[in-house]
N, C-alpha and C positions, 0 to 999 in steps of 0.2 A: 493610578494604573487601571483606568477603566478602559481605555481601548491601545488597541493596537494594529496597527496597518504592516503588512507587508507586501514589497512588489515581489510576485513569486516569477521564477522562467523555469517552467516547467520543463527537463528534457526526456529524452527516449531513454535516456538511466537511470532518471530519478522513478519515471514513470514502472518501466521494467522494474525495480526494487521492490515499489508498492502492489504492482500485480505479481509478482514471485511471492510476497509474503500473504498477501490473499489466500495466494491457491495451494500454498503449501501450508499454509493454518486451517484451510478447509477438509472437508472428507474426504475431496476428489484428488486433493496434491497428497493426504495420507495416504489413501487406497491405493495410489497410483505405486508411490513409492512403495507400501510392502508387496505389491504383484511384482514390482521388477524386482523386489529382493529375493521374492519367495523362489522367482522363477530362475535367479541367480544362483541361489541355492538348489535349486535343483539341478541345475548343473553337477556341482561340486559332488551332490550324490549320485546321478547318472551319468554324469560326464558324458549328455549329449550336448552339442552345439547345437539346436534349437533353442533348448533353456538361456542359455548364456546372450545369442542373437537376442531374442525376446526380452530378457530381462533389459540389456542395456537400453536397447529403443524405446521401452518403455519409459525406463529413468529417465532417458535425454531428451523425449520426447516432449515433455513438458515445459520445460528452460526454453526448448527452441521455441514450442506455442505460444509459451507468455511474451516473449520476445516478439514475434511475430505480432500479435496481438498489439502491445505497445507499441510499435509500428504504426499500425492501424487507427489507433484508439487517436494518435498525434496529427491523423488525417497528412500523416507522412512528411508533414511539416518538420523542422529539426528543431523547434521547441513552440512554446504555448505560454503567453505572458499574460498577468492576471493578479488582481489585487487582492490580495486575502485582509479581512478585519477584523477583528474580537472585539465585541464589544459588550456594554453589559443587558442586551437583549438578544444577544447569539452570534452569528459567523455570518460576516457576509464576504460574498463573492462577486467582482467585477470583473468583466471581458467583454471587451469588445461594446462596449457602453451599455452592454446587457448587466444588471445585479441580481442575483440570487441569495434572500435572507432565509436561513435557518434559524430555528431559535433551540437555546440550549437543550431543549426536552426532545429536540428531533435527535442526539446525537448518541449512540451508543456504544460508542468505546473510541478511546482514543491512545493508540498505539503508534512506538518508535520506533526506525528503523536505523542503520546506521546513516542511512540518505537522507531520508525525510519524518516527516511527521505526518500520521495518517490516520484522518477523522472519519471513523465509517459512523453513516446517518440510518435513521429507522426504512428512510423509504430504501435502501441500497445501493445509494450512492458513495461517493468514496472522495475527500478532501486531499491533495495531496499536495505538503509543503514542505519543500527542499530545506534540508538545515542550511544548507550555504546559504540564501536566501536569508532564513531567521539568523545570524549569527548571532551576536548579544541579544537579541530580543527571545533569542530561545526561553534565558529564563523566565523574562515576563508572559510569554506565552504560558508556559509550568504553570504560574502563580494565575494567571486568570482561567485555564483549564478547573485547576483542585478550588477552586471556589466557586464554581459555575456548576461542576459535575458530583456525583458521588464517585469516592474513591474507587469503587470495584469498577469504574467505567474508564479508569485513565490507569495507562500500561506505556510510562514515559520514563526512559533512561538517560541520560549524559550522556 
């Protein structure tokens, strides 16, 4: 089990999952979310409809950006196909006859979502592999992540 290939196809849902769980693991999808609550709440105690308008647009505001954004990021294409490998000197990436190799030390965390699997790298880049995609191979990916990384870096659920 030293390497493993998959063809991934990248879609505007898989992609949208992976930038929703970015931005809402970050400050700004935190911060965002307690200003629309706060100003939610604000409401309830002043019971002006400024608070309440505010609050909501700012909630939804976000979902619709990342959305948007994925969009974008797809160069509006309706998906993005590309070879993902594990192997036992790091991750490599094909598209487009172009490869890009990371080696295990660039990778710092590797986290699940329900969609996909999502390898964020030191320089800030972002891996992102559709479970559908991995189906059975999901667990050999498991098993070559926790041998590759230290545990406190891999955040992979079933």
């Amino acid at each position: 089990m030293d390497h493993l290939e998959v063809e991934c196809v990248l879609k505007k849902r898989e992609l949208y999952d992976a930038l929703l769980h970015k931005h809402y693991n970050g400050v700004v999808g935190i911060l965002t979310t307690l200003l629309g609550l706060l100003l939610l709440a604000g409401y309830l105690n002043n019971r002006s409809i400024l608070f309440a308008v505010l609050g909501i647009v700012i909630i939804v505001a976000l979902p619709v950006y990342v959305y948007w954004k994925a969009g974008n990021q797809l160069n509006h294409s309706k998906e993005v196909h590309y070879i993902f490998e594990c192997r036992e000197q790091g991750i490599v990436i094909s598209e487009k006859g172009a490869k890009s190799d990371y080696s295990w030390e660039l990778v710092k965390k590797v986290v699940s979502t329900s969609r996909s699997v999502l390898i964020y790298l030191e320089n800030g880049k972002q891996i992102v592999v559709p479970r559908k995609n991995l189906g059975v191979k999901f667990a050999q990916l498991f098993i070559m992540m926790t041998s590759n990384l230290k545990p406190n870096k891999i955040r992979i659920r079933q």
